[in-house]
N, C-alpha and C positions, 0 to 999 in steps of 0.2 A: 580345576576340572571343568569342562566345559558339558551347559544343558542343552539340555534337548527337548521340545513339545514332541509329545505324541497327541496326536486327534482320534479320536476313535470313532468312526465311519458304522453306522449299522442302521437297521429299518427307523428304530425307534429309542428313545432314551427305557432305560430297566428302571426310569423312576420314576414310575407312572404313580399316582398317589393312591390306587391301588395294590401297589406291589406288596407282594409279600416278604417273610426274609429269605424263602426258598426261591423266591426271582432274584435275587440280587446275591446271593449267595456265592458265586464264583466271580461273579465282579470285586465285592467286599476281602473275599481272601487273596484271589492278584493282589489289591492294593495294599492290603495287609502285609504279604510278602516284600514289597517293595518297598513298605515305611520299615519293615524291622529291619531288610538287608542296609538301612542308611541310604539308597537309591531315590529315593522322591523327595523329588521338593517341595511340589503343591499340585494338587488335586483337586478337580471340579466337573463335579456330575452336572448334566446340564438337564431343566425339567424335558417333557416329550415335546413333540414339534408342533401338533394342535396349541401349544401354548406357546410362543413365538408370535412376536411381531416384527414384522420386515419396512423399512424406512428406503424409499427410492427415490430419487430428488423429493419432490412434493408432496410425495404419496406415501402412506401409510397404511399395511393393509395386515390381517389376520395372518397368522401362519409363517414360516418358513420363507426366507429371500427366494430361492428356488425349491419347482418340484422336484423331484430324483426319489431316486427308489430307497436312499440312503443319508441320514444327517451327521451331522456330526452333534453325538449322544452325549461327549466328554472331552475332557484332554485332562494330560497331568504334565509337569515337567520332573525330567530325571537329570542326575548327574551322569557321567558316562565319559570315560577316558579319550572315547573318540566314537563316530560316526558306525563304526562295527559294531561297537559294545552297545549303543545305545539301539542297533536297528536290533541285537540279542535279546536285550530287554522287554524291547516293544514284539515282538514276537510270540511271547508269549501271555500277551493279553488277550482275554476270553473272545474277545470281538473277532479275532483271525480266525478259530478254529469253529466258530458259531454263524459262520456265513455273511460277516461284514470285515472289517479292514480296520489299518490303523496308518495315519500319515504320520512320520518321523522329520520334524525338523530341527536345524540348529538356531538356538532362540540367541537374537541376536543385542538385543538389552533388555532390560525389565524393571519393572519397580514393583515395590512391595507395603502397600501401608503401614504403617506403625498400629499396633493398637492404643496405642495414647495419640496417633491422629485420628485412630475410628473413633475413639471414645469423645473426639473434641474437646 
C-alpha cells in the first residue's frame, strides 16, 4: 500500500506549552481515529513557530524560514490504496474545516530508526 505525507497548514502549531486538553482535543481524536482505523504510520506535532530556527546559507536567525500567515503545525504519514483514498483521509483533519489546510503528498522513501539504534 502506498504512503502519503499529509502537512497540516494553519496559523499556528495547538501545542503551545500552554495548551490545554480542550485546545488539542479535536486534533488528539482525528489522530486517535486514524491509529485505531490502522491508517497512520507516524505522527508528529511540531512545537509553535516563535520557537523555530531558520538556517540560510550563513545565516541563522530566530523564527520560521518564511513569514506567511500560515506554518506548517504537523504532518503525519498514512497508508492509502491510492491518491483518492489518501486526499479522503486528509480531509477530514481538523486543520480544513478550522481555517488552515492540509498538503497531501506521496512519500517517496523513508527511514525509520530502530529503537535499539536510538538507544545506541
Amino acid at each position: 500500500m502506498a504512503e502519503y505525507a499529509v502537512l497540516i497548514y494553519v496559523h499556528d502549531s495547538a501545542h503551545a506549552p500552554d495548551a490545554t486538553p480542550e485546545d488539542l482535543q479535536q486534533c488528539d481524536q482525528h489522530s486517535d481515529e486514524l491509529a485505531d482505523s490502522g491508517t497512520m504510520v507516524a505522527a508528529y506535532a511540531l512545537t509553535p513557530r516563535d520557537m523555530a530556527t531558520s538556517i540560510r546559507g550563513d545565516v541563522i536567525t530566530d523564527g520560521p524560514f518564511l513569514e506567511s500567515k500560515e506554518v506548517v503545525a504537523g504532518f503525519y504519514v498514512i497508508e492509502a490504496p491510492d491518491l483518492d483514498a489518501a486526499l479522503a483521509i486528509a480531509r477530514r483533519d481538523p486543520a480544513v474545516t478550522s481555517g488552515g489546510g492540509v498538503e497531501v503528498r506521496p512519500v517517496h522513501s523513508s527511514f525509520v530508526r530502530s529503537a535499539a539504534e536510538a538507544a545506541g
